[in-house]
N, C-alpha and C positions, 0 to 999 in steps of 0.2 A: 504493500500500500504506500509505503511512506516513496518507491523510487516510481510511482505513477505520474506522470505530469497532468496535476488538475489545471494547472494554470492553462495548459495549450486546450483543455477540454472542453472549458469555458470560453477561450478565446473563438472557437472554434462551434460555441454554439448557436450560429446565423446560419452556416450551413448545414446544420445538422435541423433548423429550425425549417430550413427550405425544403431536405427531403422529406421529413414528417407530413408538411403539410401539404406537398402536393401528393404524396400518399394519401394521407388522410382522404383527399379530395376526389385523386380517382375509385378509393375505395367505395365513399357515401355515395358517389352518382352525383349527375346535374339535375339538381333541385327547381322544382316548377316554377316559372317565369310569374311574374306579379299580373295578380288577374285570373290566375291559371285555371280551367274549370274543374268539376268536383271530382270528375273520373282521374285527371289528372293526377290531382290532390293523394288520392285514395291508392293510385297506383304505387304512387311513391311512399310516402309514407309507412302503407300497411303493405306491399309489395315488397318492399325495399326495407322494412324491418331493420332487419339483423344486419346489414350493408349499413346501413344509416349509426345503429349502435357501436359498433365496430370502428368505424368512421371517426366518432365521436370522442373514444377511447384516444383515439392516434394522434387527433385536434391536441387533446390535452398534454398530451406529453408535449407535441409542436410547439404550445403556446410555453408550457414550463422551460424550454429551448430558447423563446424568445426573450424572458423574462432573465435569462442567464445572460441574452446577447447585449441587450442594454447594462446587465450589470457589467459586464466585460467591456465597452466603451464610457461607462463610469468610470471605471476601475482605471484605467488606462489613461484619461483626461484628470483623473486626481492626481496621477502620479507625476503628470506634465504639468501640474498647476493650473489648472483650469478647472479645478472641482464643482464651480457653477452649470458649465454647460455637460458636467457629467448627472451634476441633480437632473438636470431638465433633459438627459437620456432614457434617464432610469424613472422619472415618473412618466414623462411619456410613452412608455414600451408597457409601462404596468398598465394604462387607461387604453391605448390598444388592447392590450390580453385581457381585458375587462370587457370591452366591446365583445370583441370576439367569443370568450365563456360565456356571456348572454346569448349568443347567435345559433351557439351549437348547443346550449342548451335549450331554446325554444325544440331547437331542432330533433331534439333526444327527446322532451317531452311530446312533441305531437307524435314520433314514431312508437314512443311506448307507451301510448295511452288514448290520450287526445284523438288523434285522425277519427279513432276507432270508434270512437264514444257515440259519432255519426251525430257530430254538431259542425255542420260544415262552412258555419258562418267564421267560427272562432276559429278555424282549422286555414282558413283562409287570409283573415287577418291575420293573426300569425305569422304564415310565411309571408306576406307584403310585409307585415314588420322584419324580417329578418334580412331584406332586401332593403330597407331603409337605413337600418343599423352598418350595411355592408359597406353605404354610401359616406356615411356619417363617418365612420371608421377611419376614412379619410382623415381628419384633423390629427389625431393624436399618430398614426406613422407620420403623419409629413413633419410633425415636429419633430419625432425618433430620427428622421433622415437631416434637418434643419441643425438640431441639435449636433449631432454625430457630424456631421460634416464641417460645420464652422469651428467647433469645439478642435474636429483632427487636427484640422487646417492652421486655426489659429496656434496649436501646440507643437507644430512643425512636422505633425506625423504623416498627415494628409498632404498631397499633392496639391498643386494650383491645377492642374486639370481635374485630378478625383473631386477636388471641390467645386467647381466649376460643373462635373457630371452631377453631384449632389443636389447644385441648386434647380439643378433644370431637374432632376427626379421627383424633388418637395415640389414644384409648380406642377409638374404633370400630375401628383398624386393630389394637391391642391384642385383641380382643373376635374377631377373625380367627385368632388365634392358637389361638383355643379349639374352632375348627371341626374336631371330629374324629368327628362323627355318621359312624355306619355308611353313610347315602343322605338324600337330602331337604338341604333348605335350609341345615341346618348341617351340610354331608361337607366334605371338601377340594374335590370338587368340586361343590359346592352353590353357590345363587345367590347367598348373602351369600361367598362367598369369588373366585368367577368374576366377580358383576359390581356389588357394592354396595360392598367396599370399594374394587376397581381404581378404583370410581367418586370416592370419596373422597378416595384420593390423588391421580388427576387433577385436581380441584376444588382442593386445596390447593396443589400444585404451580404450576398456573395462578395462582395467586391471590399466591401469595411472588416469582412473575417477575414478575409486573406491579409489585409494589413495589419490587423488585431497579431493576425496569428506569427507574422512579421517582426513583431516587436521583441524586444527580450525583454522579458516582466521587469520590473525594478525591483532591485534584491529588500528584502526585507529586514527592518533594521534591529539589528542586537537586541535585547532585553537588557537593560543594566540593572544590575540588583543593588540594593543599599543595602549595609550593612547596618542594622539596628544595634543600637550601645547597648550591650551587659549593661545591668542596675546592679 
């Protein structure tokens, strides 16, 4: 135990947050479109069961992945002296996985119980809500990217073009936020919200672990002990 490197495990938890949850994602399936009608609904959820549970499972670990990945570019921006924009990593990565455990937990509750109850109003609502929240979701990464990227930048770890790719990632992922077209490309569930910005954040993500992983941790400082005076 003691010759395991946690340091690079943690550094390394953004990519390990990405395989999770594109797992995660093709395991649950593509979830009903806002609006979706009742057959739909009923397919997926009660069809899809145990696919969806499973799923669910995977989300969590993902999100615990993420919650290491902000603490690893905390970790990393303290040690540069910049411990401000490592707070403002790490509570923005916590309010994403926040978002996010409500999404997949709606999601967990209508496949084990809810769909079935055969109340298809609430079953409906529901997922428009968890396509609401996906949009919303938005704010707190693009700070995680804002955060992370000015923070590297300023401490010399970040490049002037990584940060430069950062700022334009936080406006794209900002620019998601605006996705509230009735259908088509700009809905919640539209293709710039389902697969161009996840794609972005994954690319950035990827790309701050690999520098994470870059670094060589800063060694950690002696303990000094006082000797207390004999009475």
């Amino acid at each position: 135990m003691k010759s395991f490197d946690w340091q690079r495990l943690w550094r390394g938890a953004g990519i390990q947050f990405v395989g999770l949850f594109v797992l995660a994602s093709l395991v649950r399936g593509a979830q009903p479109e806002v609006g979706a009608p009742t057959d739909a609904l009923a397919a997926f959820y009660g069809g899809d069961r145990t696919r969806i549970l499973i799923g669910t499972v995977i989300f969590g670990f993902a999100l615990l992945n993420l919650m290491w990945f902000g603490a690893a570019i905390a970790s990393a921006l303290r040690d540069a002296g910049k411990g401000g924009w490592g707070n403002a990593a790490t509570a923005a990565s916590t309010a994403f996985a926040g978002v996010w455990f409500v999404i997949i937990t709606i999601g967990a509750g209508l496949a084990y119980s809810i769909a079935g109850s055969g109340n298809n109003m609430l079953t409906s609502g529901l997922n428009d809500l968890t396509w609401a929240l996906v949009v919303l979701g938005s704010f707190p990464i693009a700070m995680v990217i804002m955060s992370g990227s000015f923070g590297l930048w300023r401490a010399g770890i970040l490049s002037s073009r990584g940060f430069a790719l950062g700022v334009t990632a936080m406006v794209l992922l900002l620019l998601r936020a605006t996705t509230w077209a009735g259908d088509g490309f700009w809905a919640p569930d539209g293709a710039y919200s389902q697969y161009v910005a996840p794609a972005v954040v994954a690319l950035w993500i990827l790309g701050i672990s690999r520098v994470l992983l870059s670094q060589k941790p800063a060694a950690a400082k002696p303990v000094q002990r006082v000797a207390v005076p004999a009475h």
